[in-house]
C-alpha positions, 0 to 999 in steps of 0.5 A, a space after each residue: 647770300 648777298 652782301 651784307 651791312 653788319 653792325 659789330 656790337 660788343 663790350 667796350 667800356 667799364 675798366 681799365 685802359 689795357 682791357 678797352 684796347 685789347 676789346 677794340 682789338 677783337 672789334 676791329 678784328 671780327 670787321 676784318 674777317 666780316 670784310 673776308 666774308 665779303 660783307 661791309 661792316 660797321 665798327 662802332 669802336 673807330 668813333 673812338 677817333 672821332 670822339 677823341 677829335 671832338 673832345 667833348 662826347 659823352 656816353 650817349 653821344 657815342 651812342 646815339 651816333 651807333 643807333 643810327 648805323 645798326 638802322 642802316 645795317 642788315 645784320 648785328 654780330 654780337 661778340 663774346 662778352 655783348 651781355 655785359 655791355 649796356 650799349 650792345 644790349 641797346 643796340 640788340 634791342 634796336 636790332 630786334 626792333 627793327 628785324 635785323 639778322 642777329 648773328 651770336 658768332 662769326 661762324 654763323 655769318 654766312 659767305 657772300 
């Protein structure tokens, strides 16, 4: 298997702060173990820095920022809780759209 550009997609938003930093905990983890697999991953939770710089992003900003990288991608990871994210469940449309690989769990993404 070659090396791989994968889109990280899960739940961010939608409850209190502990939980979103606990969430873009796992996010930043499942990038570190793609790069352990030897792959590039995208991790859509760091916008959150470009966003709090910024000041003014909206929900759709943040979004429309994403959609561009799952084109970029070979591949989407889905993490646990992605049904309950209107934005992964966007962007696993865009993913099946475009034909990604769909990844459901780390395990399944294979070694580069």
């Amino acid at each position: 298997m070659s090396r791989m550009r994968i889109y990280v997609a899960g739940r961010l938003g939608g409850f209190g702060t502990i939980q979103y930093i606990q969430l873009f905990h796992t996010m930043i983890e499942a990038g570190l173990e793609l790069i352990k697999k030897g792959h590039a991953p995208y991790i859509p939770a760091l916008d959150f820095l470009c966003g709090l710089i910024a000041g003014d992003w909206e929900y759709e900003d943040y979004y429309r920022f994403n959609l561009d990288w799952v084109g970029a991608c070979h591949a989407i990871l889905l993490l646990p809780g992605w049904k309950e994210s209107r934005g992964a469940n966007r962007e696993l449309v865009e993913a099946r759209r475009l034909g990604l690989k769909i990844y459901y769990r780390m395990e399944d993404v294979p070694q580069a």
